[in-house]
C-alpha positions in Angstrom: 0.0 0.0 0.0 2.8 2.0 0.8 6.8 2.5 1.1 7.8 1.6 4.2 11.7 1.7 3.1 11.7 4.6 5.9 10.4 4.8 9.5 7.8 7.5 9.8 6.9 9.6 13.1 3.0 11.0 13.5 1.8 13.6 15.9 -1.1 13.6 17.3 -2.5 16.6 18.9 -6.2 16.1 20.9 -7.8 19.5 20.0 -10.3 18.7 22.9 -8.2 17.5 25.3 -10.3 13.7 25.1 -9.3 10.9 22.7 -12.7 10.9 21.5 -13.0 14.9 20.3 -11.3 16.4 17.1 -7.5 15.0 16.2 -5.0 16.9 14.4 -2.3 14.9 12.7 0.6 15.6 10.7 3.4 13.7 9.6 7.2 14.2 9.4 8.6 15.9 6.2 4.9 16.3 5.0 3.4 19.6 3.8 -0.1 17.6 4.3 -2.0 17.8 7.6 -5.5 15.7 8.8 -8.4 16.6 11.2 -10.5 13.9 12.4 -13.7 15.4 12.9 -17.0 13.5 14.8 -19.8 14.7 13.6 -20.9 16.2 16.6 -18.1 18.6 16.5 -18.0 19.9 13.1 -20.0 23.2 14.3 -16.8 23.8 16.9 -14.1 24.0 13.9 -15.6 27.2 12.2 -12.7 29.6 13.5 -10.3 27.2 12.3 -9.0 29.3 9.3 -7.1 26.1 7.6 -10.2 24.2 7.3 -11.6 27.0 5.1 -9.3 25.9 2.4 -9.8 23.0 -0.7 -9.4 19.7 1.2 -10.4 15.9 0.0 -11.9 14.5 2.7 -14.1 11.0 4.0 -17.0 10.2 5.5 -16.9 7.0 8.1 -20.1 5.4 9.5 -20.7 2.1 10.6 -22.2 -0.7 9.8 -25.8 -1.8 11.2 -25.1 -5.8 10.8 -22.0 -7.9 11.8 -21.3 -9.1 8.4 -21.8 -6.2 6.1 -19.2 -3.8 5.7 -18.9 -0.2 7.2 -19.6 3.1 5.1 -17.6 5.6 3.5 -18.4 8.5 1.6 -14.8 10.1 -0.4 -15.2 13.8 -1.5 -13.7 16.6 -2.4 -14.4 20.8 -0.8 -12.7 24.1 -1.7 -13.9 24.9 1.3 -14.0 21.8 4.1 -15.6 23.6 7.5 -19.1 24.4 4.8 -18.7 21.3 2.9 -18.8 19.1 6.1 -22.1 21.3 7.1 -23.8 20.6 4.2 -23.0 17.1 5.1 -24.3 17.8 8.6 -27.7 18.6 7.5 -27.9 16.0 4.5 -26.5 13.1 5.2 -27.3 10.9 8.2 -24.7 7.7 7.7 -21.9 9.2 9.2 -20.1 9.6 12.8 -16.8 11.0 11.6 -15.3 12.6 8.8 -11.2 12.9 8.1 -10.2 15.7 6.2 -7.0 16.6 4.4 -5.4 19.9 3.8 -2.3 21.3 2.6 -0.3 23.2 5.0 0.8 25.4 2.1 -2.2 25.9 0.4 -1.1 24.9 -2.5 -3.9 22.2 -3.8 -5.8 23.8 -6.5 -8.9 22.5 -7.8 -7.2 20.0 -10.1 -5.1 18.7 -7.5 -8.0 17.9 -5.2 -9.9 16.5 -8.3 -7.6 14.0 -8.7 -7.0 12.9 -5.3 -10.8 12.3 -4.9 -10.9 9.9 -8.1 -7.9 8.4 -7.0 -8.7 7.6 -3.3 -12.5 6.4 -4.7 -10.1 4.0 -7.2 -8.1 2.2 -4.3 -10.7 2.5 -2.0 -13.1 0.4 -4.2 -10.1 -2.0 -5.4 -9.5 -2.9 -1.6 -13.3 -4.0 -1.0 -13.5 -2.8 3.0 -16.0 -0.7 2.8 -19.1 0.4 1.1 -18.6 3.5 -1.4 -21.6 5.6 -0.9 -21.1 8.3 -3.3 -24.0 8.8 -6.0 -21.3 8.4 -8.9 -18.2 7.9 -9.5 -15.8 11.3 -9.1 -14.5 12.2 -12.4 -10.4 12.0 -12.5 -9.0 15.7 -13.6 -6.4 16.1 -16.2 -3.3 17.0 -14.6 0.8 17.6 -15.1 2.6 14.9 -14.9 4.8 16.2 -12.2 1.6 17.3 -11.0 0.6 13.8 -10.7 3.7 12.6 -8.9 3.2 15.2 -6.1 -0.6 14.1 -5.8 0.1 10.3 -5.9 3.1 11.1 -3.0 0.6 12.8 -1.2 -2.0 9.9 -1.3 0.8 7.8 0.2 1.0 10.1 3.4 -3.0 10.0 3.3 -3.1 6.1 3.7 -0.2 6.1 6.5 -2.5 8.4 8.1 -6.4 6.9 7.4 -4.6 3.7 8.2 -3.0 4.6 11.7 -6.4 6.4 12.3 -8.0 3.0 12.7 -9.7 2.8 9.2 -8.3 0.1 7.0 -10.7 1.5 4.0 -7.7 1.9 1.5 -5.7 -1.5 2.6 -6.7 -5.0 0.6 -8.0 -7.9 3.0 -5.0 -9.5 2.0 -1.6 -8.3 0.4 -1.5 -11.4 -2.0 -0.1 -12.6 -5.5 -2.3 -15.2 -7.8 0.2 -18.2 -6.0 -1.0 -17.1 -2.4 -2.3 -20.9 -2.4 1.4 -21.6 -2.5 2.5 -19.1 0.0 4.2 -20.1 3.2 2.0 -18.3 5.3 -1.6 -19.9 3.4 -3.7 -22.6 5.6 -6.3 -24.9 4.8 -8.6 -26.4 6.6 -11.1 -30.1 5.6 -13.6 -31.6 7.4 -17.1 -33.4 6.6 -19.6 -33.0 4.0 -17.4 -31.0 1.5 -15.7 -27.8 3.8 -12.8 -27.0 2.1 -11.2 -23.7 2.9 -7.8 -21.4 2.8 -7.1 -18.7 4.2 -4.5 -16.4 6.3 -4.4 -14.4 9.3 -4.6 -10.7 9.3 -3.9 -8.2 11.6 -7.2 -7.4 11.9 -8.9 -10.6 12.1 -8.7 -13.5 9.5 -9.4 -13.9 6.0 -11.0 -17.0 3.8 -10.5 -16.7 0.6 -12.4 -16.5 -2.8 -13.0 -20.4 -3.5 -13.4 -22.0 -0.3 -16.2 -24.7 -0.2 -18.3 -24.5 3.0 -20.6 -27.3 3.9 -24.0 -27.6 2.6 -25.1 -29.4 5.9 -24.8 -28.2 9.9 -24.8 -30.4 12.7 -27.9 -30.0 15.2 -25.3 -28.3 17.6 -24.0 -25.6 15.4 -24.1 -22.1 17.4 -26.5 -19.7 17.0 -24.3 -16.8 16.4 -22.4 -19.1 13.6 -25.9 -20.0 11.8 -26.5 -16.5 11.6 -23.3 -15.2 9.9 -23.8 -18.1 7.8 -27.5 -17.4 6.8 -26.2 -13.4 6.4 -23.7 -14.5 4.1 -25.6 -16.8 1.6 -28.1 -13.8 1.6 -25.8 -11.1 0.9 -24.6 -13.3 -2.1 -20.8 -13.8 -0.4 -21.5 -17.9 -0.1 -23.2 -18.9 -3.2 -24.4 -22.7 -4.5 -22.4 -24.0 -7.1 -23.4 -27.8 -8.2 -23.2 -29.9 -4.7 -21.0 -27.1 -2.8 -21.6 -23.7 -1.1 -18.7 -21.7 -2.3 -17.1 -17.9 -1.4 -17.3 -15.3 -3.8 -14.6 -13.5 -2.6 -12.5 -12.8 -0.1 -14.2 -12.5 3.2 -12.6 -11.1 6.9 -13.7 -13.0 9.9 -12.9 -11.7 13.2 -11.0 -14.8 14.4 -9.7 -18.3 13.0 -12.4 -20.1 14.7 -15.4 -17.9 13.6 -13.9 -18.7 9.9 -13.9 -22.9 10.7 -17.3 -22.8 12.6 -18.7 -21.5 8.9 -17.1 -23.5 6.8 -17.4 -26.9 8.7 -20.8 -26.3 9.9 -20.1 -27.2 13.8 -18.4 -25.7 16.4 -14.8 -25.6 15.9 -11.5 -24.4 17.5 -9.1 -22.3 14.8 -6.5 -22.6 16.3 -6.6 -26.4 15.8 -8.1 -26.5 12.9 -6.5 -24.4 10.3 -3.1 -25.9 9.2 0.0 -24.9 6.9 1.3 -27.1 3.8 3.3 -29.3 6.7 0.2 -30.1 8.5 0.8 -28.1 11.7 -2.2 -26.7 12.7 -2.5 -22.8 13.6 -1.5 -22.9 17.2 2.1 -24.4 16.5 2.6 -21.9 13.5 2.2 -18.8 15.6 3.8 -20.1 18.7 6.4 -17.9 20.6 9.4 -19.4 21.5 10.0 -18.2 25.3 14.0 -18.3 25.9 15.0 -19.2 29.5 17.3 -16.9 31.1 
């Protein structure tokens, strides 16, 4: 997603004084700068004499059902503080908006243009969130040095969305068309036709496009498991192919065994279940070695 040839150092500043008010955050050897707004403090940041300048900005609200994906609405202001006002009074999805400026005042119209269309592009590609803008932002025609700034620029924007706590620009999984192969893949088999791969992710843990999941659940099978299940045939994620129930793409889990309950049908442990190409199962792969002193 990004270079990380070079360490980075953020600071944070808590505008309010709480962890929960407006955030400022800027990054070293940047000319960029972000405010994390919640919505409920929008009207507070109209003396704020930066925020009165062109901006591209997001739009973050939640999701109402455990297995659909959270919102985000990617646009672009010459003036921030009355675009995120209008926002106020029109739209009702969001709790928090993260806006980006230019500490030097030098994004033009173009500039921010492009960084909308851009940010909307990688967004979609990385499938974390639901886009809901009414169309899709028109990409301005810009210098090609131009472009190089902008696309540097979108760089710091992910560091900073990303340390923020919204993954919207990262991919499920960082992964080449051999992932199968990859050292760090599972599997996991069991009765009546589950079938799955996947990896674990730093935010939870990812089955992949492909896995079968059984047709059949055992008279035990939780609750909570039969409804993710039942949410995901119905969203069209798990769909019927000939004999077998099959993913439709990539899908995060919160945990290992949430992921194996699914696909097997029954309860089921992870950790134990999900195993590299050597056959050791999850547990053993991502135990830590404690030296003696």
């Amino acid at each position: 997603m990004y270079n990380k040839q070079y360490a980075k150092t953020i600071k944070l500043f808590l505008m309010d004084a709480d962890p929960e008010g407006r955030m400022m955050c800027e990054l070293s050897n940047w000319n960029g700068k972000a405010y994390r707004i919640p919505r409920g403090k929008v009207k507070d940041c109209a003396d704020r004499a930066d925020l009165q300048s062109t901006s591209v900005y997001l739009l973050f609200g939640k999701t109402e059902s455990s297995t659909s994906k959270p919102k985000v609405y990617i646009g672009e202001a010459e003036n921030a503080f009355k675009r995120l006002a209008q926002h106020v009074s029109k739209k009702d999805f969001w709790n928090e908006a993260v806006v980006f400026i230019s500490k030097d005042d030098n994004l033009n119209k173009a500039h921010i243009k492009y960084l909308e269309s851009r940010l909307f592009e990688i967004a979609n590609q990385a499938g974390r969130y639901d886009l809901v803008n009414d169309n899709t932002p028109t990409r301005s025609a810009i210098s090609e040095s131009d472009q190089a700034e902008m696309e540097e620029f979108i760089e710091y924007v992910q560091i900073l969305v990303n340390t923020m706590g919204f993954r919207v620009f990262e991919p499920l999984v960082r992964h080449t068309d051999d992932i199968f192969h990859a050292d760090d893949g599972l599997y996991i088999k069991g009765a009546r036709g589950a079938n799955g791969r996947g990896k674990r992710v730093a935010d939870g843990f990812v089955v992949f496009t492909g896995s079968e999941v059984t047709k059949d659940t055992v008279p035990s099978f939780p609750k909570w498991a039969q409804l993710i299940r039942d949410e995901l045939i119905e969203g069209g994620v798990i769909v019927a192919k000939g004999e077998s129930l099959v993913f439709q793409q990539d899908y995060l889990f919160s945990s290992p065994s949430s992921a194996a309950a699914v696909i097997m049908g029954r309860s089921a442990n992870g950790l134990k279940e999900w195993k590299d190409s050597t056959g050791r199962d999850l547990a053993s792969v991502e135990e830590v070695e404690i030296k003696e002193d």
